[in-house]
Biopython code that builds the backbone (N, CA, C, O; Angstrom):
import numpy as np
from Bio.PDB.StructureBuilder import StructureBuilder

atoms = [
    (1, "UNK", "N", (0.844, -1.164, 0.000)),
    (1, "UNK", "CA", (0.000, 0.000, 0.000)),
    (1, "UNK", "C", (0.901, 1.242, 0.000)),
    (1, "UNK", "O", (1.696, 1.329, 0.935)),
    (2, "UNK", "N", (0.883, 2.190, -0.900)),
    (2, "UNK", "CA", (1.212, 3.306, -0.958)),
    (2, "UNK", "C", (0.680, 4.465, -0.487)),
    (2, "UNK", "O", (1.371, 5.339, 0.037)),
    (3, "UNK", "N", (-0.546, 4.540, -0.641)),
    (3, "UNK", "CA", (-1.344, 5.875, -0.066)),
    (3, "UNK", "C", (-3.013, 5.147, 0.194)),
    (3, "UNK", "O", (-3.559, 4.278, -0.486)),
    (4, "UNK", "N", (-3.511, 5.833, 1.365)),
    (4, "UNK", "CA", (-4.413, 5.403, 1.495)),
    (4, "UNK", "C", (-5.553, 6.697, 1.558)),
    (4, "UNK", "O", (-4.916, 7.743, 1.429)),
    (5, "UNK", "N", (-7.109, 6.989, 1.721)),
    (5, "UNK", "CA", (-7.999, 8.061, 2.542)),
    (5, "UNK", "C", (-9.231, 7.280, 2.453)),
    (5, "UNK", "O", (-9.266, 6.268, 1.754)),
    (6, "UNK", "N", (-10.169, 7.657, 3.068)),
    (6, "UNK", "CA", (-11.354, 7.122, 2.819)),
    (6, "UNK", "C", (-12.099, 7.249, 1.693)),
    (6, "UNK", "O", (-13.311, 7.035, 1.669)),
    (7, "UNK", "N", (-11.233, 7.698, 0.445)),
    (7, "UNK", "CA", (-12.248, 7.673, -0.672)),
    (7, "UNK", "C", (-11.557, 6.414, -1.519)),
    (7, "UNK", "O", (-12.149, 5.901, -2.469)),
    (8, "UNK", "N", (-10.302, 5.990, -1.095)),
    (8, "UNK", "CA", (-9.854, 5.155, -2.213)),
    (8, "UNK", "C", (-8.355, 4.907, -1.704)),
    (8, "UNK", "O", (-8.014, 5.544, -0.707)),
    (9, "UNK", "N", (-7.288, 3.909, -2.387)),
    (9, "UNK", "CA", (-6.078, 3.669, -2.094)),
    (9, "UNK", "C", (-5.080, 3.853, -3.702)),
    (9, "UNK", "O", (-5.311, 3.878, -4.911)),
    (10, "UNK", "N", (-4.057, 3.938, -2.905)),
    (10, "UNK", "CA", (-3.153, 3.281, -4.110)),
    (10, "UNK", "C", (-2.152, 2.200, -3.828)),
    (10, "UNK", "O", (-1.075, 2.592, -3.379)),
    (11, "UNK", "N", (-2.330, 0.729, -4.033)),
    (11, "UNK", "CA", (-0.983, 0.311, -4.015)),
    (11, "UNK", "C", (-0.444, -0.377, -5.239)),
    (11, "UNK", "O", (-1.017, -0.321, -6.327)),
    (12, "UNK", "N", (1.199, -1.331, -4.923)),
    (12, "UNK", "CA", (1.130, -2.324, -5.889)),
    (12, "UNK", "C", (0.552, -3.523, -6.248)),
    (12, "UNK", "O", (-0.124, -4.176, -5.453)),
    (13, "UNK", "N", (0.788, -3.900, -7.503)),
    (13, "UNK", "CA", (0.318, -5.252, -7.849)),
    (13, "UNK", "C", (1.096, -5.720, -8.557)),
    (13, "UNK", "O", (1.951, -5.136, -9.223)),
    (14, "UNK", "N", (0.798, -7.229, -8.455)),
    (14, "UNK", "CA", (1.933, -8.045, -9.452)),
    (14, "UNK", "C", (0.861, -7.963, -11.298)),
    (14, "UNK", "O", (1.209, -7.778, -12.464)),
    (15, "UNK", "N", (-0.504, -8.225, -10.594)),
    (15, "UNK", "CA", (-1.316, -8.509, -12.067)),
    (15, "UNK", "C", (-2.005, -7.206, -12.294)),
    (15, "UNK", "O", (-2.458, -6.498, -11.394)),
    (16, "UNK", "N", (-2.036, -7.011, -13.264)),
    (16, "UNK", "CA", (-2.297, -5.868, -14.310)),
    (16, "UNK", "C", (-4.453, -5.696, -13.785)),
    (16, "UNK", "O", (-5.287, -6.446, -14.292)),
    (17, "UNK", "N", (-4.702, -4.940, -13.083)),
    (17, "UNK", "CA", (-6.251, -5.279, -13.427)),
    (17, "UNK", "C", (-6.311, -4.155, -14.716)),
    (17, "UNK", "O", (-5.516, -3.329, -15.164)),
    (18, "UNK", "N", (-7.905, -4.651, -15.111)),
    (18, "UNK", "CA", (-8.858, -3.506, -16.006)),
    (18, "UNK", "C", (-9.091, -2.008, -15.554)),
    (18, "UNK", "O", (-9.579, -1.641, -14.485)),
    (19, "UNK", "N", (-8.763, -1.440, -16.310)),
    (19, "UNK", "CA", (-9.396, 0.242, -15.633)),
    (19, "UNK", "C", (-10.775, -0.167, -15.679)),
    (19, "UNK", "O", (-11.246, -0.864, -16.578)),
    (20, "UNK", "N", (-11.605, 0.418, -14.393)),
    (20, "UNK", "CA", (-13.161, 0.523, -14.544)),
    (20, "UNK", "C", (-13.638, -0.823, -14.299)),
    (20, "UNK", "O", (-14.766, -1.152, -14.666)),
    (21, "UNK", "N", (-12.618, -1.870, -13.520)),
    (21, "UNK", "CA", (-13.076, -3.673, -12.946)),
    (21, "UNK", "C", (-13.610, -2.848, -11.505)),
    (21, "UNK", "O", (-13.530, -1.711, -11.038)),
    (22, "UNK", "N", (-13.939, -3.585, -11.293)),
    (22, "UNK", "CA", (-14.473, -3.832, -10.003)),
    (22, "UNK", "C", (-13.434, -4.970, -9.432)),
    (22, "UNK", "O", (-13.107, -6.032, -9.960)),
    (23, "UNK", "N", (-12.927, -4.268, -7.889)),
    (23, "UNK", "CA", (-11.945, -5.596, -7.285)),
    (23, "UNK", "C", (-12.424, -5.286, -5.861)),
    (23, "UNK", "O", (-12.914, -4.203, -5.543)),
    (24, "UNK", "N", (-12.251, -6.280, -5.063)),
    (24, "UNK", "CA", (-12.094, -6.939, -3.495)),
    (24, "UNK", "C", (-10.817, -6.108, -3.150)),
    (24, "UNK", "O", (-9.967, -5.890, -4.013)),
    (25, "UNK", "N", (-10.697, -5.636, -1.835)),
    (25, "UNK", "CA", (-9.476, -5.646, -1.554)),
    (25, "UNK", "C", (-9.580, -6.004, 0.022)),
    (25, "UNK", "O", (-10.650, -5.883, 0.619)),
    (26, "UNK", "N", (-8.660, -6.353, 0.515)),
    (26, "UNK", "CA", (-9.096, -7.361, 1.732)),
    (26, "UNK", "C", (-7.402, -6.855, 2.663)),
    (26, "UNK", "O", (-6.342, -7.285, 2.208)),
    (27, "UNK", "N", (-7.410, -6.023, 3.816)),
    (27, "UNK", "CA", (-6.390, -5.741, 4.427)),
    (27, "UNK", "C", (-6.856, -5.015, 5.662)),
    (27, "UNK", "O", (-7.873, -4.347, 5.847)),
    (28, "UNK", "N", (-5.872, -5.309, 6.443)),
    (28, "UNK", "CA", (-5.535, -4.759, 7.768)),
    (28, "UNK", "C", (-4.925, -3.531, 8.169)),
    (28, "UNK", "O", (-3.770, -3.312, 7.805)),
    (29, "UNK", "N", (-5.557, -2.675, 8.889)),
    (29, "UNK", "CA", (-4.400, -1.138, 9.312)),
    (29, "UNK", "C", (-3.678, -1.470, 10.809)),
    (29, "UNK", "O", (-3.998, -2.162, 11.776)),
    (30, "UNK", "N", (-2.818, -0.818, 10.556)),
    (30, "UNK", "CA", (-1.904, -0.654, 11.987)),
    (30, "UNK", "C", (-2.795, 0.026, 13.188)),
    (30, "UNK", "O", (-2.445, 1.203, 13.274)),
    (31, "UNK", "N", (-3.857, -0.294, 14.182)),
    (31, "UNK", "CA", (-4.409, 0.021, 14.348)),
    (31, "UNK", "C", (-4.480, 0.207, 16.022)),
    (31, "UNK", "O", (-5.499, 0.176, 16.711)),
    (32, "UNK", "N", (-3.061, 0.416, 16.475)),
    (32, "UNK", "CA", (-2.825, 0.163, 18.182)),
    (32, "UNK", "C", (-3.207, -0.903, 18.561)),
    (32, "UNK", "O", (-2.482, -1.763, 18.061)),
    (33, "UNK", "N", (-4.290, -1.517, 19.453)),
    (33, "UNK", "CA", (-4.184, -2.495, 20.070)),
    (33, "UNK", "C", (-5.622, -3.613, 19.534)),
    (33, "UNK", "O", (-6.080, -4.694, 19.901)),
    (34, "UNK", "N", (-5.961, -2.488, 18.378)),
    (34, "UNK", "CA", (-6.862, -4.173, 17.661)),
    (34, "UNK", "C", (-6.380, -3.295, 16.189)),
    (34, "UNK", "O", (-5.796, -2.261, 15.867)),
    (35, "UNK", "N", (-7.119, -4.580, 15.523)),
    (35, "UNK", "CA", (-6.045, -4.336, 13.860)),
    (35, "UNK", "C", (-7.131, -5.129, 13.228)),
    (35, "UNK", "O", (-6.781, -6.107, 12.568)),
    (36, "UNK", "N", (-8.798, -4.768, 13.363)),
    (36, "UNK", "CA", (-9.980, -5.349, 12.229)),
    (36, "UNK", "C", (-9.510, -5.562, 10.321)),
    (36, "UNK", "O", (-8.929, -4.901, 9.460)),
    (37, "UNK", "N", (-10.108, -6.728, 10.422)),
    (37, "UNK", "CA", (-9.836, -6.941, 8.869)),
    (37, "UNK", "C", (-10.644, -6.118, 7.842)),
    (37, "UNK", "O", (-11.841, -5.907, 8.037)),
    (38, "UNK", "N", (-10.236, -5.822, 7.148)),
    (38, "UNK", "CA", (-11.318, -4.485, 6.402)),
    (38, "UNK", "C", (-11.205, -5.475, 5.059)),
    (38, "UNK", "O", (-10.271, -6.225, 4.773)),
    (39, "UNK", "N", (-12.648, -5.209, 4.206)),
    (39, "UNK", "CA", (-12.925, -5.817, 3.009)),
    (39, "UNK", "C", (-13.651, -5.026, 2.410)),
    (39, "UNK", "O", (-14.818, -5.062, 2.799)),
    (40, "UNK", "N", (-13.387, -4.157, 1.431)),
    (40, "UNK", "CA", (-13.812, -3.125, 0.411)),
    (40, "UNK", "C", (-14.007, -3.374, -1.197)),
    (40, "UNK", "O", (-13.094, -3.787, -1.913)),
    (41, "UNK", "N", (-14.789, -3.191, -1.474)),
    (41, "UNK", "CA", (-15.453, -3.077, -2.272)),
    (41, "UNK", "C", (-14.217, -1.986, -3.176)),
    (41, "UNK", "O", (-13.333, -1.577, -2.422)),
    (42, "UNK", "N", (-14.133, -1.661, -4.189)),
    (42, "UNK", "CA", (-13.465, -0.644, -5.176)),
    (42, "UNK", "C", (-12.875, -0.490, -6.905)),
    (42, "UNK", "O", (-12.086, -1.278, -7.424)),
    (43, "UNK", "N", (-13.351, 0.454, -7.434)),
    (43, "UNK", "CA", (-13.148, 0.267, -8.971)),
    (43, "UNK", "C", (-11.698, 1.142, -9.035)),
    (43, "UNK", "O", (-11.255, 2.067, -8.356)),
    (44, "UNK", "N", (-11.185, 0.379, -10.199)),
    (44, "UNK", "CA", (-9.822, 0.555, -10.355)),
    (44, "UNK", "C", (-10.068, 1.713, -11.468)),
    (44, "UNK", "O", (-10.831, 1.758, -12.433)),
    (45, "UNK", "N", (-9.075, 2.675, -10.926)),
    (45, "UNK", "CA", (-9.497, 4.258, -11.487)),
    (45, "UNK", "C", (-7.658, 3.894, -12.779)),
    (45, "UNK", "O", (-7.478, 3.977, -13.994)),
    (46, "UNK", "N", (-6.949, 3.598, -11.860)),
    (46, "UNK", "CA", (-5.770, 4.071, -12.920)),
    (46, "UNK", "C", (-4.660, 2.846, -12.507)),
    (46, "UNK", "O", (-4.311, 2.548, -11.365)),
    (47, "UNK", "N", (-4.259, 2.291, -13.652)),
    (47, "UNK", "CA", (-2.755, 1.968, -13.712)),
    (47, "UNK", "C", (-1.779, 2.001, -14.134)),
    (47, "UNK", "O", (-1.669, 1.665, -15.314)),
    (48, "UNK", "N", (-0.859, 2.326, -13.552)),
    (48, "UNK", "CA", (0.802, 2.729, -14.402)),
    (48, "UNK", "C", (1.917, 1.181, -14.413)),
    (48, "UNK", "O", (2.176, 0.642, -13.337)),
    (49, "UNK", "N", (2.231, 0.868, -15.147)),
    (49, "UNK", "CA", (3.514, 0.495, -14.940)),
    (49, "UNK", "C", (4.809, 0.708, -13.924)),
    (49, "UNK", "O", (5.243, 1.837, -14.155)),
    (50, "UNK", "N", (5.187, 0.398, -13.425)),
    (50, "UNK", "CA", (5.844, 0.963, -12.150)),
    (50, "UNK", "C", (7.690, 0.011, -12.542)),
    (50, "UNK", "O", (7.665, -1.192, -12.805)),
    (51, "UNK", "N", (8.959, 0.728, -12.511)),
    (51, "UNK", "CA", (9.907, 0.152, -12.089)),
    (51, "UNK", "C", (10.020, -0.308, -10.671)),
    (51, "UNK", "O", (9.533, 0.376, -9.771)),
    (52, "UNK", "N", (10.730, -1.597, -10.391)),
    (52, "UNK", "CA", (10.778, -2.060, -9.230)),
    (52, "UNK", "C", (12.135, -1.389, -8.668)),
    (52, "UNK", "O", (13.256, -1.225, -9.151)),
    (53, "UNK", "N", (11.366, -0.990, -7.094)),
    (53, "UNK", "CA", (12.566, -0.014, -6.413)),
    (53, "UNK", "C", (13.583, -0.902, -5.360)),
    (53, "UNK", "O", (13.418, -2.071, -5.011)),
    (54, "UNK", "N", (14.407, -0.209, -5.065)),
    (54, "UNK", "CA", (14.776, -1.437, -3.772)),
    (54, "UNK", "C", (14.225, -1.724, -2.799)),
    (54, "UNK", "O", (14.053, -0.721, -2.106)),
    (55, "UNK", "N", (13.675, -2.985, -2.176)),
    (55, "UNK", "CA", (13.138, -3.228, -0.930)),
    (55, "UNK", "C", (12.014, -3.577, -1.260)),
    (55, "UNK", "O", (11.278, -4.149, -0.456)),
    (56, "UNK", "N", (11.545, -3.235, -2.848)),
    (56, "UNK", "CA", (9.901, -3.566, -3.444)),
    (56, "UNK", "C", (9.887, -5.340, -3.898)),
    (56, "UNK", "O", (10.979, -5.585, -4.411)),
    (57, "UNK", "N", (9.401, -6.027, -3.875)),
    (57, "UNK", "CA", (9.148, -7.504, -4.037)),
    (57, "UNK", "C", (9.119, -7.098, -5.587)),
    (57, "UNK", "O", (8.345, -6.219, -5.964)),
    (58, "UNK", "N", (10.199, -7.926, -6.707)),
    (58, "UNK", "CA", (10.397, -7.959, -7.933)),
    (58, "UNK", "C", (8.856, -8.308, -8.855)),
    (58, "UNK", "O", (8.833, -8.364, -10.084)),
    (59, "UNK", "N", (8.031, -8.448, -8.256)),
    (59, "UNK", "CA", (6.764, -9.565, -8.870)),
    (59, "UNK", "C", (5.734, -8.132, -8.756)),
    (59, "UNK", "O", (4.575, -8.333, -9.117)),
    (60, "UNK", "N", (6.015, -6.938, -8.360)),
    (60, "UNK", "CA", (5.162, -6.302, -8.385)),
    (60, "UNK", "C", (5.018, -4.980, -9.387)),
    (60, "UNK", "O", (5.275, -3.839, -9.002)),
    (61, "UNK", "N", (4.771, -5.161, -10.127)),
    (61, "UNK", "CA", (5.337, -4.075, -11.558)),
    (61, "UNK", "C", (3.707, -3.475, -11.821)),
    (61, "UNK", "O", (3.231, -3.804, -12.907)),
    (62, "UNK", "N", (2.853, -2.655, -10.947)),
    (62, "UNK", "CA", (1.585, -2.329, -11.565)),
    (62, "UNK", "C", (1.283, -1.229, -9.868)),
    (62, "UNK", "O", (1.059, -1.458, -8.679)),
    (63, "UNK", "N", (1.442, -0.174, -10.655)),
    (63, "UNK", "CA", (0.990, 0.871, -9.183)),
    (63, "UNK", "C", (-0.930, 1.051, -9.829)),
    (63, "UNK", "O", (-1.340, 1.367, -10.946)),
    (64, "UNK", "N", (-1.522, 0.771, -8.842)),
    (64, "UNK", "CA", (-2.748, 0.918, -9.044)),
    (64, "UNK", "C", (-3.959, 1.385, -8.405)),
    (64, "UNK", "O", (-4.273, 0.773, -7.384)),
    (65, "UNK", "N", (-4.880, 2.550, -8.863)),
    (65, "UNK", "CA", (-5.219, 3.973, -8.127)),
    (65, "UNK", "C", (-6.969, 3.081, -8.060)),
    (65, "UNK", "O", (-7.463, 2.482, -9.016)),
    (66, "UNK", "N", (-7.576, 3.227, -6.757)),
    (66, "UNK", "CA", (-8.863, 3.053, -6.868)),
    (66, "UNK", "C", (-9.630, 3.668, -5.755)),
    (66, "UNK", "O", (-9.162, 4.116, -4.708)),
    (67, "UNK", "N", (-11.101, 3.619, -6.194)),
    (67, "UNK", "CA", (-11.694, 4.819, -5.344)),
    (67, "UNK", "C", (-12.586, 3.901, -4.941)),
    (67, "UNK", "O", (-12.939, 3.109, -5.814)),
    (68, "UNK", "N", (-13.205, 3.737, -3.526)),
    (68, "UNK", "CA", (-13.904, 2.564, -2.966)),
    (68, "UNK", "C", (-15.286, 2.808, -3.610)),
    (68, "UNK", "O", (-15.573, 3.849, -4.200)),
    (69, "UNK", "N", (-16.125, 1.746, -3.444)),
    (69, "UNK", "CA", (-17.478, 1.682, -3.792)),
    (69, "UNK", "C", (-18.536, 1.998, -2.364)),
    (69, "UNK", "O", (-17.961, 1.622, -1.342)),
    (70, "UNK", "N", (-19.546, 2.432, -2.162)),
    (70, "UNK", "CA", (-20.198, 1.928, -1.488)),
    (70, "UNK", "C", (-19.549, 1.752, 0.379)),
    (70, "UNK", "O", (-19.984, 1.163, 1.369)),
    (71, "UNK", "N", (-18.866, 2.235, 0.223)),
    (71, "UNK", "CA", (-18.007, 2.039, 1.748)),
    (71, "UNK", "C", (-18.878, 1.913, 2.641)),
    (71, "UNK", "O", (-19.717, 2.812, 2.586)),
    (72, "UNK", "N", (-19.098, 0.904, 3.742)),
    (72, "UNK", "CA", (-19.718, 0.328, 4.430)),
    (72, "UNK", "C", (-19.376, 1.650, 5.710)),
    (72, "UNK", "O", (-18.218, 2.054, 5.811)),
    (73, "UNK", "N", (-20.499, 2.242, 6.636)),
    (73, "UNK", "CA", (-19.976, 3.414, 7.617)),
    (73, "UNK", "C", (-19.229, 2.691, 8.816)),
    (73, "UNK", "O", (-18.607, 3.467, 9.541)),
    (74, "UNK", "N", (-19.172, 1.293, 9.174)),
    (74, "UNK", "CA", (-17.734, 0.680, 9.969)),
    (74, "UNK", "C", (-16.854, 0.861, 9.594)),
    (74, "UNK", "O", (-15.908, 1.134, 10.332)),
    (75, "UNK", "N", (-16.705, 0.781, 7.891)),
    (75, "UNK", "CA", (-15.481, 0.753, 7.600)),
    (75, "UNK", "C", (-14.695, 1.964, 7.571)),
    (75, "UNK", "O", (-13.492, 1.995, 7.832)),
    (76, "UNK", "N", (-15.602, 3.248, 7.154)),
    (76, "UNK", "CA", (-15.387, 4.297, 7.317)),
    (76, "UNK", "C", (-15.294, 5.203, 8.284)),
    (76, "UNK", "O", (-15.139, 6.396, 8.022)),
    (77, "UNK", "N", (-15.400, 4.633, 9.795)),
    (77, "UNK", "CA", (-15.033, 5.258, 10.800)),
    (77, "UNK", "C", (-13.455, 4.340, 10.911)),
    (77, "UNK", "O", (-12.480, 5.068, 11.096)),
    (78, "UNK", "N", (-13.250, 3.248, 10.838)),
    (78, "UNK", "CA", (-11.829, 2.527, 11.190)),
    (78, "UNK", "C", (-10.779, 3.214, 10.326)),
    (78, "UNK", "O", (-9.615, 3.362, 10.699)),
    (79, "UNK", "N", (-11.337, 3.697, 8.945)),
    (79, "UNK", "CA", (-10.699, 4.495, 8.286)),
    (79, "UNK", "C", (-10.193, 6.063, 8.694)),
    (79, "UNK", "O", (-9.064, 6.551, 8.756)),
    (80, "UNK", "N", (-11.564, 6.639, 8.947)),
    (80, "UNK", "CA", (-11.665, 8.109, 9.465)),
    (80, "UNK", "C", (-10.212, 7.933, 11.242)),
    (80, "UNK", "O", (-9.246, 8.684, 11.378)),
    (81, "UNK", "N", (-10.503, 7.032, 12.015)),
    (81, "UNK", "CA", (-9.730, 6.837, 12.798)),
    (81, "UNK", "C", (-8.369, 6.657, 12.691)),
    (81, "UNK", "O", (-7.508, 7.145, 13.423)),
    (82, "UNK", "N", (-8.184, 5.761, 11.524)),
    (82, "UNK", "CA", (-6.868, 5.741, 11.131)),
    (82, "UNK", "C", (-6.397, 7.129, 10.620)),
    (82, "UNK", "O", (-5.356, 7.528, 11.141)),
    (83, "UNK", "N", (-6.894, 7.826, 9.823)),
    (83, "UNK", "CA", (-6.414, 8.811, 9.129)),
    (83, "UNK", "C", (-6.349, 10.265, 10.719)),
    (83, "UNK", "O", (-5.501, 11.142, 10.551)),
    (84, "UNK", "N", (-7.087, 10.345, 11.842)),
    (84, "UNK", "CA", (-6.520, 11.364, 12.421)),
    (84, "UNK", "C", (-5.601, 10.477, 13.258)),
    (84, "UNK", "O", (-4.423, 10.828, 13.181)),
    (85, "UNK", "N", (-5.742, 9.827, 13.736)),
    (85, "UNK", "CA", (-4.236, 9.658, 14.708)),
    (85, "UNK", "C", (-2.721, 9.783, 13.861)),
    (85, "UNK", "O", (-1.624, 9.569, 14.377)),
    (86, "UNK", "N", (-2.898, 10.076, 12.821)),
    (86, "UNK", "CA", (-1.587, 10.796, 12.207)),
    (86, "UNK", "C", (-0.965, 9.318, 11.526)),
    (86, "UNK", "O", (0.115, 9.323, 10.936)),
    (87, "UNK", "N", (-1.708, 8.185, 11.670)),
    (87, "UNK", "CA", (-0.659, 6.628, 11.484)),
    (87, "UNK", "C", (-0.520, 6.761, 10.157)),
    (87, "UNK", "O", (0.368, 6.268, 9.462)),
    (88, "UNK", "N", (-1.430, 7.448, 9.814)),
    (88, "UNK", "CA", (-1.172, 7.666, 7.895)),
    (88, "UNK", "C", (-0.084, 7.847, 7.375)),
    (88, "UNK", "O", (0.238, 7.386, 6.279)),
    (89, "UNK", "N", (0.741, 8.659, 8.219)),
    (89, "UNK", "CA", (1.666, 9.435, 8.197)),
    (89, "UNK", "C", (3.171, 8.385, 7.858)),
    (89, "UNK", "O", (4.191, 8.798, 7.306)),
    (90, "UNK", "N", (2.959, 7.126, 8.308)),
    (90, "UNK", "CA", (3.887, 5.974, 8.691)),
    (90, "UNK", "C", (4.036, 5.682, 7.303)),
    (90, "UNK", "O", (3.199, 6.114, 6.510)),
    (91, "UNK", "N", (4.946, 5.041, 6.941)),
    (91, "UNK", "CA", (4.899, 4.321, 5.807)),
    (91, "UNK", "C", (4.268, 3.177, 5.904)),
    (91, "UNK", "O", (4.473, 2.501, 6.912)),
    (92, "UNK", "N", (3.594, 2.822, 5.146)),
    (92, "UNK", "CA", (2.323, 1.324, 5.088)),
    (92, "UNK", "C", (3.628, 0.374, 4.472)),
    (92, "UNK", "O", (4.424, 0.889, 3.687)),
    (93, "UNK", "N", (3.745, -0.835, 4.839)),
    (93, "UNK", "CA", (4.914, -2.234, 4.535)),
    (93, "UNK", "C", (3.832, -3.139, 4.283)),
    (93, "UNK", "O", (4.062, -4.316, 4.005)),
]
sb = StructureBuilder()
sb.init_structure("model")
sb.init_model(0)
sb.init_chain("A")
sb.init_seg("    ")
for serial, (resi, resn, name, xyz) in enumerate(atoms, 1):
    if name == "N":
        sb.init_residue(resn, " ", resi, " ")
    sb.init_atom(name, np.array(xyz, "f"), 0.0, 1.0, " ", f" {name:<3s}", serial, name[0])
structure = sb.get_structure()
């Protein structure tokens, strides 16, 4: 994961999706002392080709921009929470 907000993410991928698919994305935030599994709904707005940097897993050549669907309002307070305690701020691994 590269960037995250409650309207959408960006990270890598190894497989190329469709602009305008519809995908699952299924992950966990750093979240102090519980860390809920989040499962979102989201259409894939943009993908670039990406060179692999150091420290990046070689298999991942696809930076890819999407804006959630439908965001469930649990998910969007675990989000909204994440984003003020500043953890945003961290680099996501």
């Amino acid at each position: 994961m590269a960037d995250l907000s409650v309207e959408g993410m960006l990270f890598l991928c190894a497989d190329k999706p469709e602009i305008n698919s519809e995908v699952v994305l299924c992950f966990t935030l750093p979240l102090f002392y519980f860390s809920p599994d989040l499962k979102i709904v989201a259409n894939v707005a943009r993908v670039v080709e990406t060179h692999v940097t150091p420290g990046t897993p070689s298999d991942y050549h696809y930076m890819v921009g999407v804006h959630f669907i439908n965001l469930q309002e649990k998910d969007r307070a675990i989000l909204d929470k994440f984003m003020e305690r500043d953890v945003a701020s961290i680099r996501l691994e």
